[in-house]
C-alpha positions, 0 to 999 in steps of 0.5 A: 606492274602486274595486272592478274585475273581469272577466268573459267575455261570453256569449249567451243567447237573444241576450242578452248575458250577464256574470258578476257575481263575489263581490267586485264584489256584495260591495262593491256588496251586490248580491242575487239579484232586485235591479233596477239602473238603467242607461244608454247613450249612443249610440255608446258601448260602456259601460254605466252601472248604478246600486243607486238611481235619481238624478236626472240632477242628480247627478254626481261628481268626483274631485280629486287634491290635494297633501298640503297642510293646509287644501287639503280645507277650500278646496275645500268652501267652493267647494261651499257658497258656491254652493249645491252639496249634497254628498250623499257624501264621502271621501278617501284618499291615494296617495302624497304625494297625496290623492284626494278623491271627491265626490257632489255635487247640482246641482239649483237651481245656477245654476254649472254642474259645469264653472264649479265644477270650473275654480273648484276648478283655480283654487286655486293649486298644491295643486289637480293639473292638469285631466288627472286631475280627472274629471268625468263626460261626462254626469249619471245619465240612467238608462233601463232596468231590469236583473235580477240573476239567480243563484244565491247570491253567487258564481253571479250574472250581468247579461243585458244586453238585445238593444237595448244590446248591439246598440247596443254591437256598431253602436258598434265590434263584437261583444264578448268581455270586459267590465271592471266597475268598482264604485264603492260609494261613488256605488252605481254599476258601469260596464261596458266591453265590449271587442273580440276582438281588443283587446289586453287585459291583467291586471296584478299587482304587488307593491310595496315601501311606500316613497316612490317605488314606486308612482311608478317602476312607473307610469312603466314602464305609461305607455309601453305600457299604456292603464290602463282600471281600477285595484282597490281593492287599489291602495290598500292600502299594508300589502299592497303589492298593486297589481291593474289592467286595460289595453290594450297600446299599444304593445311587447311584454309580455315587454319591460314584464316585463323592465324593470319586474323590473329595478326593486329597488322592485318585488318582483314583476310580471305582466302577463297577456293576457286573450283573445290571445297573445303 
């Protein structure tokens, strides 16, 4: 599961500064004092944290699977016959579809990652297409350390160092907002920060739990929004609560309003702009 949330970028002594709120330490069971391992590639503008310090054998993967029998059991014969370690493990489903995470070892592998996951694609028609299997770009190659300071769970934040935020800022500008995506299952949050002037937009939705809901408003998103995280919520069918963060690509939000309440499937929809107006 995915646990998202944002947070407004400030400065302290020219340390960038990010609150941390309740749900993201909740789930991730952050405490005041604790020491996170952290990385950034140049050029980027994300962040990746982790609770625990893995090897850069590590990585994790994603697959979106059709609800067929025996499709899961397949594709974790792939992982034992060549001696990958499957250190965690889950699925859930959404819609008529099934997603399986895994955290997997490659350490004394001779198949790489890719081999593995181009092998898992080559399974036939219960496998979905390579656009929405996720592959890290990169292993858990953690380089520094960071601090959670605060006051109690709902007063903690991150100082993130002057040499990553100037990494950031060489990498596209200063910033304003960061998205934190936490991922319990892999101990892991990823941070992007995002621009002024990016057109950066909260999404709610209330969806009715019937076939075809979830599928309907996803087609009115992918026309103007560039989804950049979708909240656990998402998952929870009994509630029909839908929460995600994007960029507006393309049209107006008043116009994505006006379709998308046009749709009988969807009881009720926001689309709110963080930072700009309309």
């Amino acid at each position: 599961m995915i646990v998202c949330d944002l947070s407004k970028v400030g400065v302290i002594d020219g340390e960038w500064k990010i609150e941390i709120s309740s749900k993201i330490s909740g789930v991730m069971r952050l405490f005041e004092g604790q020491i996170l391992f952290g990385s950034l590639e140049e050029g980027s503008r994300e962040i990746f944290l982790s609770t625990v310090k893995l090897n850069p054998s590590v990585i994790y993967i994603r697959v979106y699977l059709e609800d067929i029998r025996g499709s899961l059991a397949k594709i974790t014969d792939i992982f034992k016959r060549d001696s990958v370690n499957i250190l965690s493990g889950g699925a859930f489903s959404l819609g008529n579809l099934w997603v399986s995470e895994f955290v997997l070892d490659f350490k004394g592998v001779k198949a790489s990652p890719e081999d593995v996951i181009n092998e898992v694609e080559g399974l036939g028609g219960f496998v979905t297409s390579r656009e929405i299997t996720e592959l890290f770009p990169r292993s858990f190659d953690l380089q520094s350390t960071f601090e959670i300071s605060g006051n109690g769970p709902d007063e903690m934040q991150l100082l993130i160092p002057s040499s990553f935020s100037s990494s950031i800022t060489k990498a596209g500008g200063t910033a304003s907002y960061a998205l934190l995506n936490a991922w319990p299952r892999v101990k892991a949050i990823f941070i992007n920060f995002y621009q002024p002037e990016t057109r950066l937009v909260k999404i709610t939705a209330k969806i009715k739990d019937i076939p075809g809901s979830l599928h309907a408003l996803a087609n009115f998103l992918r026309n103007q929004i560039d989804l950049q995280a979708i909240d656990e919520l998402h998952h929870d069918p009994a509630s029909g609560e839908w929460i995600s963060f994007g960029v507006l690509v393309m049209g107006r939000l008043d116009e994505l309003r006006e379709k998308v309440g046009r749709v009988p499937t969807i009881l009720n929809f926001e689309a709110e702009p963080l930072g700009w107006k309309e």
